[in-house]
N, C-alpha and C positions, 0 to 999 in steps of 0.2 A: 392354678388348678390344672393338673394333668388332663389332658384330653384323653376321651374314654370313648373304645370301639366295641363290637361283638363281634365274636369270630365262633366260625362251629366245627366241631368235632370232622375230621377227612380219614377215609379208610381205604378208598382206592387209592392202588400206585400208577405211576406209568403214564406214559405221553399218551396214549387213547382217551386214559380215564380224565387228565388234567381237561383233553380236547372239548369230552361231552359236556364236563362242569361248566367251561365257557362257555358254552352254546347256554346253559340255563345261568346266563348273566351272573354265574361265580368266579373266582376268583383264590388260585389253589396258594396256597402257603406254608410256611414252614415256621415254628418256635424252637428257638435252641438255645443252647447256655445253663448256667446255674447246675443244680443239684439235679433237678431233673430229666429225662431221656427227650432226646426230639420228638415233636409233636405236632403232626400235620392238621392244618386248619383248612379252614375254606371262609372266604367271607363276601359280602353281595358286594357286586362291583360297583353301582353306581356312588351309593356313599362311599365307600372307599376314595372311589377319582374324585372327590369333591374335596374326601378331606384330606388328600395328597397333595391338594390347593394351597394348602395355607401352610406358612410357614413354622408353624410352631411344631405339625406333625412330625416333621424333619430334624428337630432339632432339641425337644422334649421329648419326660419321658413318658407314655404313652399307659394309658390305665385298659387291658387287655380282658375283657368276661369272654369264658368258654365254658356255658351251662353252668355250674353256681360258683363258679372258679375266679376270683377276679387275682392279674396277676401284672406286674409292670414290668414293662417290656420296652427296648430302645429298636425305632426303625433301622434294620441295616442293610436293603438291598430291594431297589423294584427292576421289578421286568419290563417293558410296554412295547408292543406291537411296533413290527419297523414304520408301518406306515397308516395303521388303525388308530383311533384313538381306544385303545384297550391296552387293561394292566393282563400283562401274561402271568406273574405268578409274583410271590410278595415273602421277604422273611426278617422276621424281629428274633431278638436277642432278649432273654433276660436280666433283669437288673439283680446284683447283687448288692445289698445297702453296703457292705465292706470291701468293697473291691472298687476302688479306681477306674473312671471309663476311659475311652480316648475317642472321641465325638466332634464330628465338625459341626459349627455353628454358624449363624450370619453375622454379620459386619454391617454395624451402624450405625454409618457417620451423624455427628448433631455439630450445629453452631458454624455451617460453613459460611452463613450469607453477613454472620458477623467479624466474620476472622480478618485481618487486617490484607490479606492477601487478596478476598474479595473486596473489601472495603476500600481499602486505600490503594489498590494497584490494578483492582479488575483484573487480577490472574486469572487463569482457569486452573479448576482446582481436580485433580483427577484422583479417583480411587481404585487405587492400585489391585486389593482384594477387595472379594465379594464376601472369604469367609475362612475360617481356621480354623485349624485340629487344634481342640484341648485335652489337658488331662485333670483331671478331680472326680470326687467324688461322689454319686447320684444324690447326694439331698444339696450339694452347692452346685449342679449345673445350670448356667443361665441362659435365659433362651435366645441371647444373642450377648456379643464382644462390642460393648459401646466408646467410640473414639470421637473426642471433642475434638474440632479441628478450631477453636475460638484462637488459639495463641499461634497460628500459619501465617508464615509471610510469605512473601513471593520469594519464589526461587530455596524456598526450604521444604522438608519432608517431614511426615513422621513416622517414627520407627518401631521396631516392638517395643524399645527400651521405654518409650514415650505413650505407652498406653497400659491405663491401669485396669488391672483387673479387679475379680470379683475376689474374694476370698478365697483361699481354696483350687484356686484356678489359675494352673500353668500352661503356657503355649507349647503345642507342641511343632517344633519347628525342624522339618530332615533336608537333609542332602545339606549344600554349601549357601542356604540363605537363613543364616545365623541372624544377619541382619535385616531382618521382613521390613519392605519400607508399604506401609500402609495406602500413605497418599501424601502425594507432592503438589508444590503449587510453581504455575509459572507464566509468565507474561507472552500472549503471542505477540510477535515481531508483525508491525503493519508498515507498508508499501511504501517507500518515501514519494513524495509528490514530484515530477519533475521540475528542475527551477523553469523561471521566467527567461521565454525566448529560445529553452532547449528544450526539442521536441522527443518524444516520449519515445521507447522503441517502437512499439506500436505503429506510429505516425512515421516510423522511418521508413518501417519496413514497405507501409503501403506508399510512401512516396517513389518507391524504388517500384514497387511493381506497376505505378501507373506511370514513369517514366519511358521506359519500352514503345510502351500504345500508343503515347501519345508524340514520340519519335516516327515511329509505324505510319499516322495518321497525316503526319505533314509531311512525311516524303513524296508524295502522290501531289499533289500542291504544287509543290517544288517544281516539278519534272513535267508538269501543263504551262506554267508560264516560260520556258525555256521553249517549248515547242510554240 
């Protein structure tokens, strides 16, 4: 079920009017897309930051009432104070049910503590993304890209090729990483033990710096029994 906010009706413009809304714990916004003209909102800040908390507001699409108006709407842009905990200003997108979106989502991984890479090699298993751009259609958007890592072995990866999607639902992948690798697995390399009777660098180094001193300490020795 789409998560469902309130937003109200904005008629001032401009960085003063934005400044005072803040002061009365609002929070200025903007609606755009679709058939319809932009549409400045305003909505109370503290539910808002609460529900910018969870992950689904980010990544669903969002059921939007403005007075008896209910409308779906995808998150596309926050603002938040460099150094306050306060959203500066907020703006969603329209859904069109015919139109294609192109939406990042989250990534998550299931079945790593069975995968034979933990299992039988104690790799560490790293995940490479947190999250990816899709493209489909607003009634098959899913609220996150799920990747089994059950069949990872050590020292192998997996790739976009290697992760199934939902119906409907293309990666959308730019620049020269054609090949998205997800999550890799790999053994860290531990210390060999020094053998028997050869001493460690460790123990070298300090045998050399307390060779000096104790050269230092019985030259003095020396030079009272000669006298």
């Amino acid at each position: 079920m789409a998560t469902e906010f309130t937003a109200f009706p904005r008629s001032a413009l401009g960085s003063s009017a934005s400044r005072r809304l803040r002061l009365t714990a609002k929070v200025p916004g903007i609606v755009y897309g679709g058939e319809a003209k932009p549409e400045l909102i305003e909505l109370d800040h503290n539910p808002l930051w609460h529900g910018l908390k969870k992950e689904d507001f980010h990544s669903s699409i969002l059921t939007m009432t403005v007075g008896n108006t209910k409308s779906q709407v995808l998150l596309r842009d926050v603002q938040y104070h460099p150094f306050k905990q306060l959203i500066q200003h907020i703006d969603f997108q329209r859904v069109d049910a015919n139109k294609k979106l192109h939406m990042k989502v989250p990534v998550h991984f299931t079945n790593q503590d069975i995968s034979p890479a933990v299992k039988l090699s104690a790799a560490v298993v790293n995940h490479i993304v947190t999250e990816v751009e899709i493209s489909c259609l607003p009634k098959d958007l899913p609220r996150f890209v799920e990747v089994d890592l059950k069949d990872l072995k050590s020292g192998e990866s997996i790739h976009a090729a290697d992760v199934k999607l939902p119906d409907g639902v293309t990666l959308v992948i730019r620049g020269r990483k054609k090949d998205l690798v997800f999550a890799s697995a790999s053994v860290v390399a531990e210390e060999a033990a020094p053998a028997e009777g050869v001493a460690a660098p460790a123990e070298v180094a300090a045998s050399k710096q307390k060779a000096p001193a104790a050269a230092a300490a019985a030259a003095p020795a020396k030079d009272a029994k000669k006298k």
